[in-house]
N, C-alpha and C positions, 0 to 999 in steps of 0.2 A: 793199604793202598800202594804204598812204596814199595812192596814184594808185588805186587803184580806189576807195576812198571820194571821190576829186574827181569821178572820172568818173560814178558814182551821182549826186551832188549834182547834177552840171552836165545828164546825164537828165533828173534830177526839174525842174530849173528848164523845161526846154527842154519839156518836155512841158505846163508850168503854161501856158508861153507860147502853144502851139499850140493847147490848149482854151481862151484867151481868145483869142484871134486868128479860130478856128471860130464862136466866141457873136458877136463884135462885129464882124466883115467880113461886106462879101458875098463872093458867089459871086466874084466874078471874082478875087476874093483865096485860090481853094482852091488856085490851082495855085502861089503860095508855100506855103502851106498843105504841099502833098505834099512839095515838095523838102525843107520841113523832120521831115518823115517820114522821108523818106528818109536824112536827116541822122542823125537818133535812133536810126535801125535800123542803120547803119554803125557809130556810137556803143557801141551795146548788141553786136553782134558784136566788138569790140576787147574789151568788159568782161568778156564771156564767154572770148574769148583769153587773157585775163591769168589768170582764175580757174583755167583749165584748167591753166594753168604753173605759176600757184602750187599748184595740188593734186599736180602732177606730183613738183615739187621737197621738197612734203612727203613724199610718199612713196618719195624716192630719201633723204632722211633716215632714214627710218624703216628700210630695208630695208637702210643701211650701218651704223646704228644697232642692229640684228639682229645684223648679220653680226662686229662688234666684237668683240676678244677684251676679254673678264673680269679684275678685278681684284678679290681679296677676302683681308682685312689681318684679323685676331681670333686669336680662342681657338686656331684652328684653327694660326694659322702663316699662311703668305705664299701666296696661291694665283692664277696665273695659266693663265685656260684659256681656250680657241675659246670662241664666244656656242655651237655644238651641244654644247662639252664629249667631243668626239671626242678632241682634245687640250688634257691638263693635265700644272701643271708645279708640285707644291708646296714649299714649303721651309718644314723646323722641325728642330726640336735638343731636346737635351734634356743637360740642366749637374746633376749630382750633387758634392756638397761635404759629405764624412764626416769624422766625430772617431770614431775607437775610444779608448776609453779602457779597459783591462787593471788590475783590481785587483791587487794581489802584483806579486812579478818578471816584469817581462814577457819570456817566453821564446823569442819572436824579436825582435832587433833591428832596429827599425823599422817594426817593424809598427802602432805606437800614431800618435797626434797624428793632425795633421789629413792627408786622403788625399783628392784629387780621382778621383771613382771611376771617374765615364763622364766625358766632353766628346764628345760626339754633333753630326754635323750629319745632318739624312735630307734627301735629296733624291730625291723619288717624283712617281709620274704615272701620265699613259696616251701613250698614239700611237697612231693611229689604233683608236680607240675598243673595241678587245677587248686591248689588249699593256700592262701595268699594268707597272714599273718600280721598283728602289728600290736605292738606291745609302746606303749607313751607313759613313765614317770616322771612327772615334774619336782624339781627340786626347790622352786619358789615360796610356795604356800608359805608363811608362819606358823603353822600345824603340822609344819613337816612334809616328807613324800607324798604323793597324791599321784593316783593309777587313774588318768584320764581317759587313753584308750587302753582298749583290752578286748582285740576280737578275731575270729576267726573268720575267712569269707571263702566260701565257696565254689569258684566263678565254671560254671558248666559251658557256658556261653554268654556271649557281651548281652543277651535278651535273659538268661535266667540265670542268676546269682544269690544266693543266700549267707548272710550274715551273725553273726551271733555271739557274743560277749558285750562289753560296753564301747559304745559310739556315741556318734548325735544322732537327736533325732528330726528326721526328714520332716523340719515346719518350719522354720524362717529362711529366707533367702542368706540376708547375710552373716547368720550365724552358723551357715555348711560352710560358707569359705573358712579356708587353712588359716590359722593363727598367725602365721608367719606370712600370708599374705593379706591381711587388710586393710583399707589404705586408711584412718585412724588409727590414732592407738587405742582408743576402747570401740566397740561397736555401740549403733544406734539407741538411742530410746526405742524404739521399736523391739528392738532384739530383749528389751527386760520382760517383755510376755510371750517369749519363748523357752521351750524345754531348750535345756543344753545338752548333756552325755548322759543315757540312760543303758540299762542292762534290761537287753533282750534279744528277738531276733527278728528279721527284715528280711524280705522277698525286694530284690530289687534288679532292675535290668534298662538296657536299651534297646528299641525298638526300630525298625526303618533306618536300619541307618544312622539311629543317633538324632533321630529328627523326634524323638517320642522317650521321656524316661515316665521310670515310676519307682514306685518302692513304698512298700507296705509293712506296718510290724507290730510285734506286740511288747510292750515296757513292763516293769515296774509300775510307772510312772512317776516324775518328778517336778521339780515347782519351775513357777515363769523365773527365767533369769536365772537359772539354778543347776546345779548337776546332781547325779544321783547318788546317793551314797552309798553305793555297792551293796545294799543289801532295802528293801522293799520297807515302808512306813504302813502298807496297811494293804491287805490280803487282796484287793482289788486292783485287775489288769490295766492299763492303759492301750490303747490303738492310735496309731499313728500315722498319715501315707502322706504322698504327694506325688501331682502329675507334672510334669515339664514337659511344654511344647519348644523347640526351633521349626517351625515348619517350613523353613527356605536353605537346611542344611543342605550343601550339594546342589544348590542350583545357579544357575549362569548370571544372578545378578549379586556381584560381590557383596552390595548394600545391604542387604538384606539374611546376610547367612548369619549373622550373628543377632538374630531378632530371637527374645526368648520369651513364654509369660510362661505360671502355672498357679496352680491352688494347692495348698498344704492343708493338715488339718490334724487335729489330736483329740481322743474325746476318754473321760473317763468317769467312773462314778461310784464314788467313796462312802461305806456304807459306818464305816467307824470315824468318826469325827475327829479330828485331829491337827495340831498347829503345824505338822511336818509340812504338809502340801500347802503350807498358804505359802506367797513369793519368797525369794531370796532375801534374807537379811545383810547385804552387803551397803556397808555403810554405817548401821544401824543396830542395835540390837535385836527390834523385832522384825517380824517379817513386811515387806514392803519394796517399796519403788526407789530406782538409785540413779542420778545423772553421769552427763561424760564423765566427770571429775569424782566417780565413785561415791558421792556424797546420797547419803538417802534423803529423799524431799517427803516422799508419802510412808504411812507407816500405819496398820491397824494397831490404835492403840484410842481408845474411845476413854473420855473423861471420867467415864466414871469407872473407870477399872476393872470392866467388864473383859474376859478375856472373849478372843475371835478366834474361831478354830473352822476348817475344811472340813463343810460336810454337802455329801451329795455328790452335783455334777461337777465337772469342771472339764468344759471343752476349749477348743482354739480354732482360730478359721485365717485363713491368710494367703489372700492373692497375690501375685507378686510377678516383677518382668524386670529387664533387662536389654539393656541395645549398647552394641559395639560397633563402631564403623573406621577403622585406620589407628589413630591415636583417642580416638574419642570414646567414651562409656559413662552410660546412665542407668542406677539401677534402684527402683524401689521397693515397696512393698507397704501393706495394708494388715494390721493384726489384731486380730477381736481376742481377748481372751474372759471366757465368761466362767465365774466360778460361783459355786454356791458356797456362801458363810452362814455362821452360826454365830450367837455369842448367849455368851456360858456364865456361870459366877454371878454374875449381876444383870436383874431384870432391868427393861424388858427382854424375855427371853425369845428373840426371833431369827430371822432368817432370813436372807434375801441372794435373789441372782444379782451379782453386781459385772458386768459389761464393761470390762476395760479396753482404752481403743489405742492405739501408736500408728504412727504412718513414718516413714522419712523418705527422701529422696538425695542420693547421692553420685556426683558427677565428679567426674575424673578426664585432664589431658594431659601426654604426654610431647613435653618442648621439644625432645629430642626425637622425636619421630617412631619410635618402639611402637607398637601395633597394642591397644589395650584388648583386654578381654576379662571374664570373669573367672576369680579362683585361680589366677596363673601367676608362674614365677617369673619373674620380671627380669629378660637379659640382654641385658645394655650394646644397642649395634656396637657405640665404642666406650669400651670398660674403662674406668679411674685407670689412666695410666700417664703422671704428668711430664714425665723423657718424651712419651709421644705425642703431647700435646689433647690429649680425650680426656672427658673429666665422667664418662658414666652417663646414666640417664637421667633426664629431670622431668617430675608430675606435681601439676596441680591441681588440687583436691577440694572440694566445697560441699556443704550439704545442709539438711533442712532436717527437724524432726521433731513430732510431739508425741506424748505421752497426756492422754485423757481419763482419769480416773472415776469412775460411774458418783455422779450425785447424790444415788443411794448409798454412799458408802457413811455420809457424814449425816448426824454425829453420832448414829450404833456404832459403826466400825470401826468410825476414825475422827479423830477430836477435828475439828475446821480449822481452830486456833492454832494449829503445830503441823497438821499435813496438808500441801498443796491439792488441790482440786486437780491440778494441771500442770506438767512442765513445758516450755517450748525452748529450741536451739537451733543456734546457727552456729558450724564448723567451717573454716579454711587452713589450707596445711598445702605445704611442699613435701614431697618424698624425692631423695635424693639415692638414687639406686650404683652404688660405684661399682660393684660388679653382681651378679648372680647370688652371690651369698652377704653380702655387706648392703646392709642399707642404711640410712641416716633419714627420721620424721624430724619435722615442726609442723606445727600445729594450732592452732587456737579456739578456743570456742566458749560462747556464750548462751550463759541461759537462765532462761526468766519465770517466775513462777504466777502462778495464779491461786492462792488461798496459804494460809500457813501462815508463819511468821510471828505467833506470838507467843506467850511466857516460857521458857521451857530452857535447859541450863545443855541438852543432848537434840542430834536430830530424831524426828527433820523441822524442827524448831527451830534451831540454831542455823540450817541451810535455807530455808525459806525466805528468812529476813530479809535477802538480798539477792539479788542478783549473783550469780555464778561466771566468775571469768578466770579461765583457765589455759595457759602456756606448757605445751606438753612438748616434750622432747623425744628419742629411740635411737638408742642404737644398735641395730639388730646386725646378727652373723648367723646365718640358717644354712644348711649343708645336708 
């Protein structure tokens, strides 16, 4: 750059020189005259050479400067991608740190004091700009590493996308939303007769605009309250779908774009008998029903020592809606889960459909004016910042829930004396949101049983007895 401003100067001078030299010679001095024209015009073609390379070299910057891959560090988490964004490579986590605290005898041991819930890392993306990825080992379990998600999606268009490795699956309302967004810290009674993350693949899209979803697919299949164990318990497929309506997305009355219902549904039918597919055993040793407070209340475990094992059908049916309007949200849902049992070992040797039912209802407002919605990340108008005087966002949280266990179940299936017929709950809780990625729960909830309660040293014996009252804490950092 600095050589082409001498060569300009050194022009300019040469030219001053050659119009005095024209004014004050004569004639017989034009023919120095020309050669330093000729001089000038050499001069000025080099100046031009230079200009043209250095334009060139600009824009071989620029066009490597295009082509550079991305680097973007925030809210979002760690994000590296191509400058087209054909390929991205994100990285975040998300850290859960709970206190349950149990009024009265607490009737499982260990279940109180401090519990680290999740330890999440997600590693997600794209490749070649239509094949999105997402990979979730949790580090919490006491069993060690645990591969939550694990799937590939294929997104052609926002109406036809295909999925395929382990997810959830498309049946409870509030068992799709994100971990790191629900506003409890355990999910519903309701949510224990739902599939959790299963291995398979799914047809899923939006339609209109977003006013129509769906998504269809076929499992393994896996138990109510339960994830799947990466590898299939018995040779037979499971089916899975669900519709969602918003039918006022996009239209002129604000009140109403956030109005949502749909029906879900799973159906499967097990032709080898088996104890894998009966519910989750969380809380509990065998398989069975579990409250907020992890505590199992119901349990097939029948007095006379009969074992109970899954055979046959075992379907699910579950309507379900939602309304958002400014800071306010309400969202429930309705879950039939019908399965057919057996019991084995000890007569009588029979069988029955038993018909388990859950509902809950859960409302949510935001003090600080943030706009609620379903399945979102929550970002505070003004963040924890106490120099400026803003303390974040603040929600309150309340909800309603039962869990009905079929009257066929007692006493083939299940002793009456030790498992509850029924749970019912009541939850209120503060969520304290200090920025996009930190949040801080409280929580409380109560819940009362209907049958159970007698001789027994383990639950859901020992949970039945009494009432359940429960002080749960969070402190989350998700990214």
């Amino acid at each position: 750059m600095e050589l082409i401003k001498q060569l300009q100067r050194r022009i300019e001078q040469l030219e001053q020189k050659v119009t005095r030299l024209e004014q004050g010679r004569p004639s017989a001095e034009a023919t120095n005259s020309g050669a330093t024209t000729q001089r000038l015009e050499a001069l000025d073609q080099k100046v031009q050479m230079l200009e043209q390379d250095r334009q060139a070299e600009q824009e071989d910057k620029q066009a490597r400067a295009e082509m550079a891959p991305l680097l973007s560090i925030g809210e979002d988490g760690f994000t590296l991608s191509s400058a087209d964004k054909d390929f991205v490579l994100r990285l975040g986590g998300v850290l859960q740190l709970d206190t349950r605290t149990y009024f009265g005898n607490l009737a499982t041991d260990g279940a109180g004091g401090f519990v680290l819930r999740r330890a999440r890392m997600y590693y997600q993306g794209t490749v070649f700009r239509d094949f999105d990825f997402l990979f979730v080992p949790d580090f919490a379990p006491t069993t060690g590493p645990t591969i939550f998600d694990a799937f590939l999606n294929y997104h052609y268009s926002p109406a036809l996308q295909v999925l395929a490795g382990k997810f959830k699956v498309p049946v409870g309302l509030e068992q799709l939303v994100q971990d790191r967004n629900i506003l409890f810290n355990e999910r519903s009674l309701a949510t224990d007769l739902v599939p959790n993350r299963d291995v398979g693949v799914e047809l899923h899209g939006d339609l209109f605009g977003g006013r129509l979803s769906y998504a269809a697919g076929v499992f393994n299949g896996t138990v109510d309250g339960g994830n799947s164990p990466n590898v299939d318990f018995a040779d037979d497929l499971a089916f899975a779908g669900r519709l969602f309506v918003m039918p006022f997305v996009g239209c002129p009355v604000t009140a109403l774009q956030k109005l949502g219902f749909g029906l879900s549904g799973s159906y499967e039918s097990m032709a080898f008998p088996n104890t894998e597919a009966l519910p989750s055993n969380t809380g509990g040793t065998l398989p069975g029903y579990f409250t907020d407070g992890q505590e199992q209340f119901f349990a097939y475990n029948p007095r006379s020592n009969a074992v109970v094992v899954a055979s046959g059908q075992h379907s699910r049916l579950s309507p379900q809606a939602y309304y958002y309007i400014g800071p306010f949200g309400v969202m429930g849902e309705y879950v039939i889960s019908d399965q057919e049992v057996a019991r084995t070992v000890v007569g009588p040797f029979s069988s029955a459909h038993l018909w388990n039912t859950g509902w809950d209802v859960t409302a949510s407002v935001f003090l600080t004016g943030e706009d609620a919605a379903y399945n979102h990340e929550v970002t505070p108008l003004r963040p924890f910042d106490p120099a400026s005087g803003t303390w974040g966002a603040l929600q309150l949280v309340g909800r309603f829930m039962v869990l009905d266990v079929d009257p066929a179940a007692f006493p083939l299936y299940s002793d009456p004396l030790t498992s509850a017929r029924s749970a019912s709950a009541w939850s209120v809780g503060i969520n304290w949101y200090l920025n996009r990625n930190i949040e801080w729960k409280t929580s409380f909830s109560h819940t009362w049983f209907d049958g159970g309660g007698g001789p027994g040293t383990t639950a859901p014996a020992t949970v039945t007895r009494k009432s359940e009252n429960v002080l749960f804490t969070r402190l989350q950092i998700a990214f």
